[in-house]
RODO-2510 file (C-alpha; in nm, 4 decimals, decimal comma):
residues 477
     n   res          X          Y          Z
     1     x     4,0377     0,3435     1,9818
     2     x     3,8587     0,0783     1,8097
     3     x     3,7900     0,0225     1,4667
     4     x     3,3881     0,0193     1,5440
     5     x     3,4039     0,3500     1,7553
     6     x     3,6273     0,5114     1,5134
     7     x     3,4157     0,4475     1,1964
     8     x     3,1120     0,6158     1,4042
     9     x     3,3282     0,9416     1,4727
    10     x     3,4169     0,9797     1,0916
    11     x     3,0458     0,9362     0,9753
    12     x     2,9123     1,1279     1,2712
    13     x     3,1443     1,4025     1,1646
    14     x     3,0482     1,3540     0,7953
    15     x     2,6998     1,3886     0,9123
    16     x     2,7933     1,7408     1,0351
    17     x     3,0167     1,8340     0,7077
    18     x     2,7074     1,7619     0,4767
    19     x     2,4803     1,9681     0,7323
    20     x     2,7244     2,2710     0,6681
    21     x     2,7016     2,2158     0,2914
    22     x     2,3834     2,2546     0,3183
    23     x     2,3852     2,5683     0,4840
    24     x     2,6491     2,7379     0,3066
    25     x     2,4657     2,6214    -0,0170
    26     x     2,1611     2,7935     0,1240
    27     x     2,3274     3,1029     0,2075
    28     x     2,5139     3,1136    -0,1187
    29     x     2,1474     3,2313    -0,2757
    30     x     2,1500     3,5429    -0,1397
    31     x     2,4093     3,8589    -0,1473
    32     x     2,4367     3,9606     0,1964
    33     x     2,5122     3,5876     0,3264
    34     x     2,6738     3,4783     0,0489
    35     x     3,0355     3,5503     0,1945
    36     x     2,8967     3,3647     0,5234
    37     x     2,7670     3,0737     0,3593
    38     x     3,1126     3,0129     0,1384
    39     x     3,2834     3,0567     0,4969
    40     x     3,0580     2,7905     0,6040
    41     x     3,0777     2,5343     0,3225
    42     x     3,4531     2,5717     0,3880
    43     x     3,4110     2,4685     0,7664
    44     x     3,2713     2,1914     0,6387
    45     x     3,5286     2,0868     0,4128
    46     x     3,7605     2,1459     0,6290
    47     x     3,5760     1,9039     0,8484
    48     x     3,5648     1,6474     0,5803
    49     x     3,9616     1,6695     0,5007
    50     x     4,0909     1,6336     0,8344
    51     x     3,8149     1,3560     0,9475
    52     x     3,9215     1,1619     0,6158
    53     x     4,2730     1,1742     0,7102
    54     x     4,1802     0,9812     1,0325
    55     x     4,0738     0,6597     0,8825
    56     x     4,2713     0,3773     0,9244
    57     x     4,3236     0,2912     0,5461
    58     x     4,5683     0,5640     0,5018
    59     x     4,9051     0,4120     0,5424
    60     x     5,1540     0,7099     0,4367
    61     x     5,0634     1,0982     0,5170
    62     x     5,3718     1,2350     0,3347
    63     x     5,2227     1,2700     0,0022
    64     x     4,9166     1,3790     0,1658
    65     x     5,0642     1,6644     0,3136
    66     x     5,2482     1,7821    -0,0082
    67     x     4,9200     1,7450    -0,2083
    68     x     4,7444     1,9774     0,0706
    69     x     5,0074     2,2590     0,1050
    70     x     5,0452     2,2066    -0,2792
    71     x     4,6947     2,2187    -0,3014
    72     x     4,7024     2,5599    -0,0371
    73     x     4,9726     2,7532    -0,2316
    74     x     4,8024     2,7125    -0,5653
    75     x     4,4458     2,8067    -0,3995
    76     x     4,5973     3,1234    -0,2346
    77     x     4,7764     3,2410    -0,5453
    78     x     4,4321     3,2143    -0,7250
    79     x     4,2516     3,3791    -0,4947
    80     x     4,5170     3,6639    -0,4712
    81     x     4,6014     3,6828    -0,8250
    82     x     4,3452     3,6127    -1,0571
    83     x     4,1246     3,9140    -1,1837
    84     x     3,7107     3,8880    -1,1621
    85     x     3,6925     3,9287    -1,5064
    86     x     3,8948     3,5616    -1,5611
    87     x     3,6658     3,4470    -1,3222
    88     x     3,4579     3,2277    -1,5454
    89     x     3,7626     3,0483    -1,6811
    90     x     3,8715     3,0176    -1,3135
    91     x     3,5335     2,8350    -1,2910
    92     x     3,5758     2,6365    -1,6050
    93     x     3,9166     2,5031    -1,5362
    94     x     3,8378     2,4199    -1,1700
    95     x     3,5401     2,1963    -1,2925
    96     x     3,8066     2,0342    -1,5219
    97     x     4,0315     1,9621    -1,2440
    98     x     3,7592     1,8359    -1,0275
    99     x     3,6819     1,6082    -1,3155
   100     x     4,0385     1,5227    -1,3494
   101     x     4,0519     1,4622    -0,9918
   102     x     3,7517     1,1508    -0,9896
   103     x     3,8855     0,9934    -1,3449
   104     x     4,2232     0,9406    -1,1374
   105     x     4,0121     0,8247    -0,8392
   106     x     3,8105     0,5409    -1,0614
   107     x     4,1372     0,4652    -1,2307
   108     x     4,3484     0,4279    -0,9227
   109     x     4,0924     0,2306    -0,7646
   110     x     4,0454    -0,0459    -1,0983
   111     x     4,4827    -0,0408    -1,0764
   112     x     4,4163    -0,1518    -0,6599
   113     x     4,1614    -0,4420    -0,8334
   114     x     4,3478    -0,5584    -1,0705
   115     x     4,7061    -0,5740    -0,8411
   116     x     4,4850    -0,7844    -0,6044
   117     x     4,4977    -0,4686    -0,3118
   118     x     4,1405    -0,5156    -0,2244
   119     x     3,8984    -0,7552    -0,3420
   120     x     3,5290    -0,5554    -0,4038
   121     x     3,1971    -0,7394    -0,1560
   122     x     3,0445    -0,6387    -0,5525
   123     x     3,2063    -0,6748    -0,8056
   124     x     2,9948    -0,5757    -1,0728
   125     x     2,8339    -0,3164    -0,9000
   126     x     3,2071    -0,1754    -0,8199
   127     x     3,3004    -0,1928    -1,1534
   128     x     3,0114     0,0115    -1,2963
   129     x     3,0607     0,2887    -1,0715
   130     x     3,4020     0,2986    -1,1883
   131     x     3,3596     0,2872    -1,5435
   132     x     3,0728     0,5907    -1,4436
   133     x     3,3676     0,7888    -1,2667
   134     x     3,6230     0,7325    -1,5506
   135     x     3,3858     0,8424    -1,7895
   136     x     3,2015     1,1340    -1,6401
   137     x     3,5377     1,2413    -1,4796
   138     x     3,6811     1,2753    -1,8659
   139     x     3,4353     1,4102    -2,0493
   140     x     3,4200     1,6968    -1,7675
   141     x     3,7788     1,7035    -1,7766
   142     x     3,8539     1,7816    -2,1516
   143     x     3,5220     1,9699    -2,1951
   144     x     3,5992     2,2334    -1,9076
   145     x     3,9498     2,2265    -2,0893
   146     x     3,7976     2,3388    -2,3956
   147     x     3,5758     2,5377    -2,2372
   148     x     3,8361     2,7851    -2,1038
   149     x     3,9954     2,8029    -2,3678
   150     x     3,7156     2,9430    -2,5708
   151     x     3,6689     3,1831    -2,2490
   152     x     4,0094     3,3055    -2,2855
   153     x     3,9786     3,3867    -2,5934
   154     x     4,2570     3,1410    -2,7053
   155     x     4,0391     2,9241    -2,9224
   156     x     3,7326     3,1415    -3,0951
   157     x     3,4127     3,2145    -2,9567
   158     x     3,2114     3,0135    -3,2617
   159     x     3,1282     2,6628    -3,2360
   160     x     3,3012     2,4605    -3,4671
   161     x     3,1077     2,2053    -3,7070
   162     x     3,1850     1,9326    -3,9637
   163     x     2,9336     1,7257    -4,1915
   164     x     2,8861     1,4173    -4,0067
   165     x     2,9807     1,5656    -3,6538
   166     x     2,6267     1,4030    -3,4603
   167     x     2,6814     1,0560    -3,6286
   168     x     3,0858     1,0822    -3,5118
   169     x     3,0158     1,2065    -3,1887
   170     x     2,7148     0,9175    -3,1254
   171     x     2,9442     0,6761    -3,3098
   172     x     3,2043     0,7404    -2,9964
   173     x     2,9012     0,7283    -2,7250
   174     x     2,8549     0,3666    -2,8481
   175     x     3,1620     0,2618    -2,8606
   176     x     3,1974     0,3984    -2,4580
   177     x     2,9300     0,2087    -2,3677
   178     x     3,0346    -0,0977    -2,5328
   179     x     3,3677    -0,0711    -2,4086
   180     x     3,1874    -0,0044    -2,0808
   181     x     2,9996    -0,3440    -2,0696
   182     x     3,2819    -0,5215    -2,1968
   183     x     3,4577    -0,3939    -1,8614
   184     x     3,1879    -0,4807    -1,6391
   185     x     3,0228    -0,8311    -1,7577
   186     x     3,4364    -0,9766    -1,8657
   187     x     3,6296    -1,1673    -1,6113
   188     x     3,9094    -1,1752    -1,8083
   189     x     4,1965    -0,9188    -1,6555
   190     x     4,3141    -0,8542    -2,0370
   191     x     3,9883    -0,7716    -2,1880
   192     x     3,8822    -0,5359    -1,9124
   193     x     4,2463    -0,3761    -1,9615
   194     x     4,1734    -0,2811    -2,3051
   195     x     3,8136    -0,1915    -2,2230
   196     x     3,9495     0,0699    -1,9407
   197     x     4,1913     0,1873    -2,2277
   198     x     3,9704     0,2439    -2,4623
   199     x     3,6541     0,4212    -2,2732
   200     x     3,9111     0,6461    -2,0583
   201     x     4,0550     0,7600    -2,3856
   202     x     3,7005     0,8032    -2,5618
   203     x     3,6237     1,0036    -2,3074
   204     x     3,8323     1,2342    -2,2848
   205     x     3,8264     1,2779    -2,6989
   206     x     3,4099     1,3363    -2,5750
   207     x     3,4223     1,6114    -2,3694
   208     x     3,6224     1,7569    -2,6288
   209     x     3,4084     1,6945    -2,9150
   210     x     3,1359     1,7553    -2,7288
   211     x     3,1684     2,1270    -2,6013
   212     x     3,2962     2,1816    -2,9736
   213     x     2,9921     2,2823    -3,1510
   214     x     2,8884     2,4713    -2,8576
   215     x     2,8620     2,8912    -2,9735
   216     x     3,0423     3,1260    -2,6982
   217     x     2,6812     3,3215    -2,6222
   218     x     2,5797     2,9842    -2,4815
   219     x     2,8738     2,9592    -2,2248
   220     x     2,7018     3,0344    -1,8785
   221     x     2,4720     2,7329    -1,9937
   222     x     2,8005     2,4875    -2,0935
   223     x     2,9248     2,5987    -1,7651
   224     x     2,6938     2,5576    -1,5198
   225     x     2,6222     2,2194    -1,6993
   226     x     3,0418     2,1435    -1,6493
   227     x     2,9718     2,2143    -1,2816
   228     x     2,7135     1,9615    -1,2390
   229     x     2,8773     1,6768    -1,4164
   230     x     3,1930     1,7811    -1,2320
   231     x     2,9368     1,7322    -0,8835
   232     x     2,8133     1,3763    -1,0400
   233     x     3,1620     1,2625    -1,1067
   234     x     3,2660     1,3457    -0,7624
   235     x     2,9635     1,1507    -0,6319
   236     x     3,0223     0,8342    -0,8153
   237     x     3,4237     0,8671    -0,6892
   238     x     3,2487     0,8563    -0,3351
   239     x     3,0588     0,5317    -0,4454
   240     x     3,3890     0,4297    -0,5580
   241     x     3,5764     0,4585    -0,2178
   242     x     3,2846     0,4374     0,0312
   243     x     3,3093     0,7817     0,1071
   244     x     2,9947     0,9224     0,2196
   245     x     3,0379     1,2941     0,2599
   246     x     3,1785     1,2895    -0,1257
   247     x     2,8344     1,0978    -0,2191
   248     x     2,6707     1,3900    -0,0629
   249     x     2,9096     1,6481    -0,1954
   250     x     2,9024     1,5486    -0,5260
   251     x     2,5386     1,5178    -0,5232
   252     x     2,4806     1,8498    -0,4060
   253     x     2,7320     2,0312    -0,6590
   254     x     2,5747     1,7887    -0,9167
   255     x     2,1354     1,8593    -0,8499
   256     x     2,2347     2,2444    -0,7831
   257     x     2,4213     2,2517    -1,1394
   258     x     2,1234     2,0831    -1,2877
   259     x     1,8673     2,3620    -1,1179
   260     x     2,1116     2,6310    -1,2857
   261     x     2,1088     2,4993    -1,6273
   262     x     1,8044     2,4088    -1,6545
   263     x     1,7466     2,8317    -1,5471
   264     x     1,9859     2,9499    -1,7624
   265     x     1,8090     2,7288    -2,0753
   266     x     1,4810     2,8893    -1,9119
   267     x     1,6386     3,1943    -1,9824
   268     x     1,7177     3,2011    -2,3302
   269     x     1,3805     3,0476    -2,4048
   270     x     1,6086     2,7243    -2,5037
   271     x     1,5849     2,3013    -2,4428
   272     x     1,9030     2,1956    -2,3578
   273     x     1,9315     1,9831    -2,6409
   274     x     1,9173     2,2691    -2,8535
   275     x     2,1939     2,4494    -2,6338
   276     x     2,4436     2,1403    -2,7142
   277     x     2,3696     2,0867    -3,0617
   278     x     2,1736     2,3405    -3,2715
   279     x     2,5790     2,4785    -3,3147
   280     x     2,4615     2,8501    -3,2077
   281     x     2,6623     3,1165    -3,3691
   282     x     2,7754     2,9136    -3,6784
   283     x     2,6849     3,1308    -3,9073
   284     x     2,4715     3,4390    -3,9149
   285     x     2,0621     3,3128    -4,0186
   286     x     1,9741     3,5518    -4,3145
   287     x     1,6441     3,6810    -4,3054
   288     x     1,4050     3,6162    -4,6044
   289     x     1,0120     3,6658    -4,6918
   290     x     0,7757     3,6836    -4,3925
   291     x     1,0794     3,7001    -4,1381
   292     x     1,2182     4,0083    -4,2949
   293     x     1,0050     4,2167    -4,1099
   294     x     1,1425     4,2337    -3,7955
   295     x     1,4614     4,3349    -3,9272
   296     x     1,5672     4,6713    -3,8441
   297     x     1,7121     4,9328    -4,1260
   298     x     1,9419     5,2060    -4,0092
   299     x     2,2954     5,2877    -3,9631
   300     x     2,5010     5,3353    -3,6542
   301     x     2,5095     5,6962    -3,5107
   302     x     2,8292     5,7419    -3,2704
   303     x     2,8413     5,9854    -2,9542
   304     x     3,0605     6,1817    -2,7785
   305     x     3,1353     6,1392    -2,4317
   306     x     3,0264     6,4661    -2,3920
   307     x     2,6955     6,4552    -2,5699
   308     x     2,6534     6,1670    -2,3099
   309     x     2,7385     6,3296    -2,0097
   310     x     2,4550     6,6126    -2,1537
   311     x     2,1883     6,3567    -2,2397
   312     x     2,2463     6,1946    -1,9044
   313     x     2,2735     6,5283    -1,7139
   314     x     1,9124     6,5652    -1,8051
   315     x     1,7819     6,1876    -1,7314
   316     x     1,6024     6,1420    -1,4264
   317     x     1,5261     5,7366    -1,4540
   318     x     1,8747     5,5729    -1,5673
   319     x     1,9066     5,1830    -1,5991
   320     x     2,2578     5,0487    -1,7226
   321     x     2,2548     4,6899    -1,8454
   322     x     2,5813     4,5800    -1,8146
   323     x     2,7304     4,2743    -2,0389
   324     x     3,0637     4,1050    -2,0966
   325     x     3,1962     4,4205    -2,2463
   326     x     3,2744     4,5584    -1,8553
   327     x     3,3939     4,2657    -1,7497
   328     x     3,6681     4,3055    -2,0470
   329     x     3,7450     4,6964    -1,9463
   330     x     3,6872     4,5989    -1,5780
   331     x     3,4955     4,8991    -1,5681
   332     x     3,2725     4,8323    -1,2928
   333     x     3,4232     5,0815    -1,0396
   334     x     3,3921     5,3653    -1,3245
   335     x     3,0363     5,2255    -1,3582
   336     x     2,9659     5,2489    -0,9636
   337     x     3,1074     5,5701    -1,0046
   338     x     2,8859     5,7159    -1,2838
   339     x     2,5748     5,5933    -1,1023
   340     x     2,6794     5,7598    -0,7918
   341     x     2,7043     6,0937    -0,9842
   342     x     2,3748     6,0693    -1,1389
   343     x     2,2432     5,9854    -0,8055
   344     x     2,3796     6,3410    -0,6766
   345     x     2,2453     6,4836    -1,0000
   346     x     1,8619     6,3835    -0,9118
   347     x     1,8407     6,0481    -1,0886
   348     x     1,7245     5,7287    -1,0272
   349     x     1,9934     5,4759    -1,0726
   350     x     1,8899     5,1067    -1,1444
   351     x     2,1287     4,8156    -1,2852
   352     x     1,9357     4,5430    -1,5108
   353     x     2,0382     4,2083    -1,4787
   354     x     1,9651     3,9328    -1,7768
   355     x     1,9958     3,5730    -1,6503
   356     x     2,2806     3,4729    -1,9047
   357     x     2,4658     3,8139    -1,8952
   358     x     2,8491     3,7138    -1,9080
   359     x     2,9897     3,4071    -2,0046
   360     x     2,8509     3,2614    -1,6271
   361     x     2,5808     3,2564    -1,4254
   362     x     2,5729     3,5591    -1,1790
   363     x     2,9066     3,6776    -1,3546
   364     x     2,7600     4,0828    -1,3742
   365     x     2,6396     4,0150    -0,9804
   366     x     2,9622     3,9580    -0,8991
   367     x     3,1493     4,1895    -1,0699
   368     x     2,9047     4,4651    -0,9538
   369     x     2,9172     4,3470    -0,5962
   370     x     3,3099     4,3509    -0,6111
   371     x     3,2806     4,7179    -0,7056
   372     x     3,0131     4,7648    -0,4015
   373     x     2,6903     4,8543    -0,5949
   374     x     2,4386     4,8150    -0,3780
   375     x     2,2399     4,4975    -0,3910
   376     x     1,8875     4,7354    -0,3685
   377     x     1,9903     4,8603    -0,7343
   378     x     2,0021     4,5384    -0,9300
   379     x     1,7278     4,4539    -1,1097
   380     x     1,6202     4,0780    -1,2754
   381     x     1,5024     4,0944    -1,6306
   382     x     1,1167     4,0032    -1,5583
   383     x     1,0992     4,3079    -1,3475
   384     x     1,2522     4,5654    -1,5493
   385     x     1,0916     4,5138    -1,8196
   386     x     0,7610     4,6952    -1,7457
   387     x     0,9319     4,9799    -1,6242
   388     x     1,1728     5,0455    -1,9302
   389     x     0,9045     5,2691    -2,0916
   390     x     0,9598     5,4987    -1,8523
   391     x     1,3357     5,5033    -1,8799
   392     x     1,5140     5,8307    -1,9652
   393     x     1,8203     5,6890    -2,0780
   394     x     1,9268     5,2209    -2,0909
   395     x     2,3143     5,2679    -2,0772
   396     x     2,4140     4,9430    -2,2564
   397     x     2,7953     4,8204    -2,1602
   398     x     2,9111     4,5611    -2,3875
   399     x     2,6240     4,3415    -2,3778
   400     x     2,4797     4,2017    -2,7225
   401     x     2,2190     3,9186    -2,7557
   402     x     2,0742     3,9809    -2,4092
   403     x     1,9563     4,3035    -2,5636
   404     x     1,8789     4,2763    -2,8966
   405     x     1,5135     4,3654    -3,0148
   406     x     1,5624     4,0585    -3,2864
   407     x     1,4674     3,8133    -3,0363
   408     x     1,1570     3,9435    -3,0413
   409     x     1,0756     4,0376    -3,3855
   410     x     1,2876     3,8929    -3,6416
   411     x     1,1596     3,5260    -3,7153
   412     x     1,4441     3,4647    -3,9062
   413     x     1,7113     3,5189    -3,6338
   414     x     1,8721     3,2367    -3,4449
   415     x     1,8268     3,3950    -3,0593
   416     x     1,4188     3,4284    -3,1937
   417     x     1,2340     3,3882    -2,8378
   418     x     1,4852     3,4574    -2,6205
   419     x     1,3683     3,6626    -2,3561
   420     x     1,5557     3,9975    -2,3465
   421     x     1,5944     4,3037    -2,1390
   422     x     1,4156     4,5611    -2,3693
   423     x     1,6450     4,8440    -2,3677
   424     x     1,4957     4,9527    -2,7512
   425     x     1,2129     5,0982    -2,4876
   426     x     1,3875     5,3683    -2,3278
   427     x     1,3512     5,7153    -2,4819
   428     x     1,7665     5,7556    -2,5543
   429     x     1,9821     5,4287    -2,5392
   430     x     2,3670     5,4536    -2,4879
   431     x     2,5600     5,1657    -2,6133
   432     x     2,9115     5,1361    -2,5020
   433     x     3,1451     4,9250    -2,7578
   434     x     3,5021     4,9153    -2,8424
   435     x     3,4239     4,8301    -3,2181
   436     x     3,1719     4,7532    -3,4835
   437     x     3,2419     4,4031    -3,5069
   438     x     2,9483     4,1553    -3,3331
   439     x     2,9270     4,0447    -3,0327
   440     x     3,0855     3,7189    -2,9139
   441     x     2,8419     3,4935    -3,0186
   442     x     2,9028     3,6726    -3,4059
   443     x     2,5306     3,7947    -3,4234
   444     x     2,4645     4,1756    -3,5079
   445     x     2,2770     4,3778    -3,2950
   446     x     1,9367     4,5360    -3,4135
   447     x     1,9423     4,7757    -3,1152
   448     x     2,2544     4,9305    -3,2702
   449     x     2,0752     5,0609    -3,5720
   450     x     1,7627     5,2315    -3,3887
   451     x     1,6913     5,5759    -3,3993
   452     x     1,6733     5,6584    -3,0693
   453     x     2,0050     5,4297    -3,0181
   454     x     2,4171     5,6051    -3,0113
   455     x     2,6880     5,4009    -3,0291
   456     x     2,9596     5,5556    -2,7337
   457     x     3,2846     5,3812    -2,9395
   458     x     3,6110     5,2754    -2,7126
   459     x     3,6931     5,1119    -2,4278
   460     x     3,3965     5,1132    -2,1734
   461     x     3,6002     5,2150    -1,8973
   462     x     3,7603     5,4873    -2,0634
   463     x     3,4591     5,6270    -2,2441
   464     x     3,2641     5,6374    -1,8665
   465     x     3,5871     5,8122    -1,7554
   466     x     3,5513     6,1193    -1,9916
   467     x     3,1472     6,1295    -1,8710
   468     x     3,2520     6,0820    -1,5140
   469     x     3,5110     6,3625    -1,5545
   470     x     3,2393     6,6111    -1,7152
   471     x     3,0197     6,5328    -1,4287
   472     x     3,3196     6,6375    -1,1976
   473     x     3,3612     6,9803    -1,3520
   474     x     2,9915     7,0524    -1,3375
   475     x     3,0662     6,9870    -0,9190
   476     x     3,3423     7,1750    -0,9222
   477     x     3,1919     7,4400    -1,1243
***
């Protein structure tokens, strides 16, 4: 086969690949072909990998092969192991290794440069889109890093801030694009050296640094914004190596990451540039003068679980609002559970879903589809809203700032204007909490201290045991 013929198979066949992405991507908006669509993506993929693995440039397969059953092992025992509710640091670190993944592309490809391997048609172009690799594939890199660590809890949830930290952090964007130019514009091997040195290491200290003052209630934002650097990165890689189906990869991961954050800042009423450096969560915004009036007086009344199951036993219109706090218990088979009990006791089951519920976006849609809710009963926050009047009883399940009446009416508070599910509305509201401590973005709750509000204490799953179980014996009796 000739070289001509065989470069139109691989690009005809990327042609097809990016077709699939397409689809799948497609599909992925919607529930009941979203398992289809991630099937199809994967086609695709698959596609890609084994076309790729055709072209005449690759001169040794062995360390291919280890990297792909490497590569297969590690997938599988992700897939198999790892729990829903670790699911967004899943996320996070897999956008760091995709990061990791193009930095070690641009940097392999400036060591074939410099050792005289291949000799670029343009070199300045070439070099650019190599620094761009290096430096997007970093910051994405240690950012998604420090990302799951906050997710896993082993780093706290509050951003962390120091006097100076803007004029440090734009001190080390100047010096990467300095460094940056020095690489491209030099011809001399030793200077460009020390510029790849030090812009590979400033960005990797960025991403770090960056994601730092970032508050844990704005993670869904920090990591759908990870996921679409992660998609750039990969797309400059592709300029890197001339690989077309990454350029249209990575472009797709990178525009659909943009769309999501740009929702998710929608959804908290939020610029972007507010998101990565107001430092949300710092410190709690005391309320003085005018603003004090929004602020609710009151003290928290607990519950029994069985003064819930008899408040709920009487509700006809139910709504649960579920938050990070079920994710934690992984209570959302108990949860499918209690709404298929109030369903046999006459009620109307619905399941309100805020935009930034979680610590990812569509984290409570995928928990409750794991548990097989049915997609008819979830409910987006715009259309809700209108009907929680009407509600009998909001059970609340660990979620904070996406329901707290302050956004609404306390001036003083930092989430002021964020749009919220108004649970405050329903005649009896149920929250479900293991503590009194806040919420993990450290902000107290207003809806806690209502008077039409009870505080269910302990672990959600437990606590909707004990009202499942009294719902039981009234079947059985």
């Amino acid at each position: 086969m000739s070289n001509e013929t065989r470069e139109i198979l691989i690009n005809s066949a990327y042609i097809l690949a990016s077709i699939l992405f397409v689809l799948g991507l497609k599909m992925l908006g919607r529930q009941g072909t979203a398992r289809k669509g991630n099937l199809i993506s994967g086609i695709g993929m698959l596609i890609a990998i084994v076309v790729t693995l055709l072209d005449h440039n690759v001169i040794e397969y062995k360390w291919i092969v280890v990297g792909l059953v490497a590569g297969t092992v590690i997938g599988l025992a992700c897939a198999r192991l790892i729990k829903m509710t670790s699911m967004p640091e899943m996320v996070a670190l897999l956008n760091g290794f995709g990061g990791l993944a193009s930095l070690i592309v641009g940097a392999a490809e400036y060591c074939r440069i410099r050792g005289g391997t291949v000799m670029p048609d343009h070199p300045a172009f070439t070099s650019a889109v190599i620094y761009l690799t290096i430096l997007i594939g970093g910051i994405t890199f240690t950012g998604s890093i420090y990302a799951f660590c906050k997710l896993a809890e082993w780093l706290s949830g509050r951003p962390i801030l120091f006097r100076g930290q803007h004029l440090v952090n734009g001190l080390f964007v100047v010096l990467t694009v300095l460094s940056g130019i020095v690489y491209v514009v030099s011809g001399d091997p030793q200077v460009q050296l020390m510029a790849v040195g030090v812009f590979i290491t400033l960005s990797l200290v960025l991403g770090w640094t960056l994601v730092m003052p970032i508050g844990g209630g704005d993670m869904p934002v920090v990591i759908s914004m990870l996921n679409s650097l992660s998609g750039v990165a990969a797309c400059a890689a592709g300029f890197v190596i001339s690989n077309n189906v990454l350029v249209v990869a990575g472009c797709l991961v990178g525009t659909s990451g943009v769309i999501l954050t740009a929702i998710m800042c929608k959804a908290m009423n939020r610029s972007l540039a507010n998101v990565l450096f107001s430092g949300f969560g710092a410190a709690p915004v005391p309320s003085t003068g005018a603003a004090s009036a929004g602020v609710v007086q009151g003290e928290l009344k607990p519950i029994s679980a069985e003064d819930t199951f008899a408040v709920l036993e009487a509700a006809r219109q139910v709504v649960i609002i579920p938050g990070y706090g079920m994710a934690v218990s992984q209570a959302q088979h108990v949860v499918r559970e209690l709404g298929e009990m109030l369903e046999n006791n006459g009620a109307e089951v619905r399941f309100a879903i805020h935009p930034v519920a979680g610590r990812m976006p569509g984290h409570m849609n995928v928990l409750l589809a794991e548990a097989n809710v049915p997609y008819e009963q979830l409910v987006e926050m715009d259309s809700i809203n209108p009907l929680m009047p009407t509600m009998d009883v909001a059970i609340v399940i660990g979620a904070n700032d996406v329901v707290n009446p302050a956004a609404s009416s306390d001036k003083g508070s930092p989430i002021y204007g964020m749009p919220i599910i108004k649970a405050h509305e329903a005649r009896t509201v149920i929250c479900l909490k293991r503590g009194k401590g806040t919420g993990f973005s450290g902000l107290e709750n207003q809806l806690f201290l209502l008077p039409n509000t009870r505080m269910l204490y302990g672990d959600a799953k437990g606590s909707l045991q004990g009202v499942v179980s009294e719902f039981k014996s009234l079947a059985a009796g």
